[in-house]
N, CA and C of each residue as an Amber inpcrd file, in Angstrom:
protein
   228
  24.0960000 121.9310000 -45.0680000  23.0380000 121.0350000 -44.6350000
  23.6700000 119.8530000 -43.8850000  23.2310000 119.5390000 -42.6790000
  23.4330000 118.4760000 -41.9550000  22.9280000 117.2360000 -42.1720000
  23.5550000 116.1080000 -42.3540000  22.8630000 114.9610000 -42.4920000
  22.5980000 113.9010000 -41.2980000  21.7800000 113.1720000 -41.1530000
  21.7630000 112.4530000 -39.7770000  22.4870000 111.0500000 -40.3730000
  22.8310000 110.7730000 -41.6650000  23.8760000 109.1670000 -41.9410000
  24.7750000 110.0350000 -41.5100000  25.5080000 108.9480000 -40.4840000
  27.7910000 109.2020000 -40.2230000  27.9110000 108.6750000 -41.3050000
  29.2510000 108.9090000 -40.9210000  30.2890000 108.4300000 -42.4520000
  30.0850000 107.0050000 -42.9370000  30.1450000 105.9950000 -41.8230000
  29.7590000 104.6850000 -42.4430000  28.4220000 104.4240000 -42.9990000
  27.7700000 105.2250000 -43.3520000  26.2610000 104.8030000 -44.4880000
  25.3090000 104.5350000 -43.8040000  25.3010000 104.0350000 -42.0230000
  23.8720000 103.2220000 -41.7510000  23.1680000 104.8410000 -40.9340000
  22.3610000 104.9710000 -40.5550000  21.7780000 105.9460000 -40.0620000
  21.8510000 105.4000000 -38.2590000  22.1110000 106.4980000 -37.8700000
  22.6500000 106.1120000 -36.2960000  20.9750000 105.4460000 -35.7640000
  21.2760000 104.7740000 -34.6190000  19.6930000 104.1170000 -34.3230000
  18.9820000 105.4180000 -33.4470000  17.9900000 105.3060000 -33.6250000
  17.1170000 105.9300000 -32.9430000  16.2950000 105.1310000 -31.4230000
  16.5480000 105.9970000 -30.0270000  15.9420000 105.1420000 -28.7840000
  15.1070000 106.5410000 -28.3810000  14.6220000 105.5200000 -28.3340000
  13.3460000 106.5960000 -27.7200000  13.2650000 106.9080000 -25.7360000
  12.5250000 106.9750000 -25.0930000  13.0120000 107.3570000 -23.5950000
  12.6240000 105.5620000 -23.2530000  11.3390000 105.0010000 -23.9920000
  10.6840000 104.3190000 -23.2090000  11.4160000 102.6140000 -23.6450000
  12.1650000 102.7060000 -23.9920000  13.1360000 101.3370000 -24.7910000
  13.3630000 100.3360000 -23.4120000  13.9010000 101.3020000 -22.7820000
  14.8180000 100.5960000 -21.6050000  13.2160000  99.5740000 -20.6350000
  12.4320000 100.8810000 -20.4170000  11.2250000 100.1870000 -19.8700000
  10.5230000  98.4830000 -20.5840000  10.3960000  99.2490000 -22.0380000
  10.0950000  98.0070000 -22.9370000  10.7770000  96.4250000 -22.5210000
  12.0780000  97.0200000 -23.0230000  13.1280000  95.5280000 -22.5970000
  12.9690000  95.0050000 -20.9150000  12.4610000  95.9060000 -20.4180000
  12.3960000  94.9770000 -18.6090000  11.0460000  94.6030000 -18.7790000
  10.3770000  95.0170000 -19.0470000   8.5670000  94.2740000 -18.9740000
   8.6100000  93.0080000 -19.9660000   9.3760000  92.8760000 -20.6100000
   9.6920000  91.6480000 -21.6880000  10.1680000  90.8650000 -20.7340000
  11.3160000  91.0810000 -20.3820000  12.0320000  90.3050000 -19.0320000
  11.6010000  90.1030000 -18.2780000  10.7490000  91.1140000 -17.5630000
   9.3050000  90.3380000 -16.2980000   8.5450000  89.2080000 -17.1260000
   8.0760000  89.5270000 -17.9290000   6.8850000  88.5880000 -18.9180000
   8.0690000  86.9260000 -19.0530000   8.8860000  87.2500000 -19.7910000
   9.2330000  85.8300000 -19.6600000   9.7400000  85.3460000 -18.3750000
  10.0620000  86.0410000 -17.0550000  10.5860000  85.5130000 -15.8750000
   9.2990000  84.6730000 -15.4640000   8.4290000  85.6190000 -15.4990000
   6.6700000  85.1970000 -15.2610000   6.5150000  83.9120000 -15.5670000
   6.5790000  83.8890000 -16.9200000   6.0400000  82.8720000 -17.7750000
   6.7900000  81.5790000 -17.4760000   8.3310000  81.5610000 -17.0610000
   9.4790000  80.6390000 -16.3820000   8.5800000  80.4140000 -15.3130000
   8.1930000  80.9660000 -14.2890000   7.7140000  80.5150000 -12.8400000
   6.3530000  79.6810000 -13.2060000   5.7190000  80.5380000 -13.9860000
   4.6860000  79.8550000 -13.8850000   4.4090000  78.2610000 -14.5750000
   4.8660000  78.1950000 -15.9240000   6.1420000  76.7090000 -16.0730000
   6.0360000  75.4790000 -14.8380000   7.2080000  76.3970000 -14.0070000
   7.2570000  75.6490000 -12.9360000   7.2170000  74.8780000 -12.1310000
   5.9140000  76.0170000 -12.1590000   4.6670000  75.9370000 -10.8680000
   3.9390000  75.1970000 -11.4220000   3.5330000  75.0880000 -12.4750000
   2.5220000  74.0110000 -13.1740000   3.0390000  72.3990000 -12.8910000
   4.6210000  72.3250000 -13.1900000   5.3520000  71.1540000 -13.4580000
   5.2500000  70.9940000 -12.2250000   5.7430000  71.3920000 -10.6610000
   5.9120000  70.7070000  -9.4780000   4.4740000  70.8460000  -9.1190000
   3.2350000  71.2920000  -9.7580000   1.8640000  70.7810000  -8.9010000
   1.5030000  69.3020000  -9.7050000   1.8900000  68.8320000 -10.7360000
   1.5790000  67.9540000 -11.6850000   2.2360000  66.5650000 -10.9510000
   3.7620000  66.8290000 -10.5700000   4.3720000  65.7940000  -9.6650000
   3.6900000  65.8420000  -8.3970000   3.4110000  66.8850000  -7.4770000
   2.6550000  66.9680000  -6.3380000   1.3540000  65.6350000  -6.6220000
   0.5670000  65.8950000  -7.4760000  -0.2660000  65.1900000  -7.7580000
  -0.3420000  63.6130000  -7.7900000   0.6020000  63.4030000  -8.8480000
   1.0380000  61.9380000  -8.8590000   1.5430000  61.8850000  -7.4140000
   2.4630000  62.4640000  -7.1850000   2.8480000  61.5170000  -5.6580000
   1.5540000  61.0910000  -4.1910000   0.7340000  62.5690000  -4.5210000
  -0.2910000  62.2580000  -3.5970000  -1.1560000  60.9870000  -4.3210000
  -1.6290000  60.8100000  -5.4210000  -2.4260000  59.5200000  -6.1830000
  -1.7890000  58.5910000  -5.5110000  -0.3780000  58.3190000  -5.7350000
   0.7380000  56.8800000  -4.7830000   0.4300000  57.2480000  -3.4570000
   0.1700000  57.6620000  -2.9040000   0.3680000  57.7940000  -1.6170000
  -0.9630000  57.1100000  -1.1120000  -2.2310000  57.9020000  -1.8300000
  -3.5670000  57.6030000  -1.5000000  -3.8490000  55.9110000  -1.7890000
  -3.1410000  55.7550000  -3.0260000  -3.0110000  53.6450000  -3.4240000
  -2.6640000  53.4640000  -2.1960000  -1.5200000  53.9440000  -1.9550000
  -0.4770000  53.1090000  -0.9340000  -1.6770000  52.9120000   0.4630000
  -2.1850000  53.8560000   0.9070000  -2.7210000  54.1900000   1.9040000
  -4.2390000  52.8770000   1.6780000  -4.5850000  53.1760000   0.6420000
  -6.3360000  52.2220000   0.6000000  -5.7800000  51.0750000   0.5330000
  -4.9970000  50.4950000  -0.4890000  -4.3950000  49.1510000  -0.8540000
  -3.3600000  48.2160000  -0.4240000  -2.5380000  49.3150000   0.2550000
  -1.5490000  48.2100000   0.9340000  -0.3480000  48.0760000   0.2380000
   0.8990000  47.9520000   0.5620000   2.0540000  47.9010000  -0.2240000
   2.1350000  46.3750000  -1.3270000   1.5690000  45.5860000  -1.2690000
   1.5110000  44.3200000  -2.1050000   0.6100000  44.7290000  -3.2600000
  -0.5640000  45.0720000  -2.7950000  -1.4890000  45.2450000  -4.1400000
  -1.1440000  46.8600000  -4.8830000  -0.5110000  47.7710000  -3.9540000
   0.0340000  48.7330000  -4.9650000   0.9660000  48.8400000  -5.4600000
   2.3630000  48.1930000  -5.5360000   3.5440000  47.2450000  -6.2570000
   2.4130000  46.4870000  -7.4870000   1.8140000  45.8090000  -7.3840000
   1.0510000  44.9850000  -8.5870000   0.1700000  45.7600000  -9.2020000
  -0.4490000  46.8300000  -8.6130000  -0.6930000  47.7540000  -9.6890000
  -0.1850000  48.8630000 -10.4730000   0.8270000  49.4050000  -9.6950000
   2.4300000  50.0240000 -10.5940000   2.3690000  49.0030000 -11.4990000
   2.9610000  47.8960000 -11.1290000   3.9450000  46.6770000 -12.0750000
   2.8880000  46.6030000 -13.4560000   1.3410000  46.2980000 -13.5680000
   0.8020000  46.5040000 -13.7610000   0.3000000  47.0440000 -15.5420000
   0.3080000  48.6180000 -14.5100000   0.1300000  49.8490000 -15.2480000
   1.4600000  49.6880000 -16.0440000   2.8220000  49.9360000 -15.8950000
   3.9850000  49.7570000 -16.3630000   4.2100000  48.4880000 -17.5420000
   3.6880000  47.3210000 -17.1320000   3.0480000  46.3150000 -18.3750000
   2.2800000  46.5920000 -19.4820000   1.3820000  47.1170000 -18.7590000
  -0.0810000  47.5930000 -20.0860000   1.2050000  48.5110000 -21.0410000
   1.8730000  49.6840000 -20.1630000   2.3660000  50.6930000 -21.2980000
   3.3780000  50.4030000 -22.2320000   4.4510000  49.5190000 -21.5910000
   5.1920000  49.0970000 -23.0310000   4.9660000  47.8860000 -22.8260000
């Protein structure tokens, strides 16, 4: 009778065909999930910079310096 434990006691692993597939769709999923990260973080800065830009643009460089300075007071 044949046994499937080798000599060292653990039972050899078992892979099936579709393993290899498994482990790359994991690896797409978190590459994904990295970009999309991202993409969230540089539209969030996009944002703020356009808000400064739009101050800068209605208000003028004096009154939007004093409302930075401001905002930056109120927070700490």
């Amino acid at each position: 009778m044949v046994s499937d434990v080798p000599l060292g006691g653990k039972p050899a692993p078992c892979y099936d065909g579709d393993l290899k597939e498994r482990t790359m769709s994991a690896s797409r999923s978190d590459i994904q999930t990295r970009i999309a990260g991202r993409a969230l973080f540089a539209a969030a800065i996009l944002c703020v910079v356009a808000a400064g830009a739009l101050l800068w643009a209605r208000y003028g460089g004096a009154v939007f310096n004093d409302m930075i300075l401001a905002g930056l007071a109120w927070c700490f």
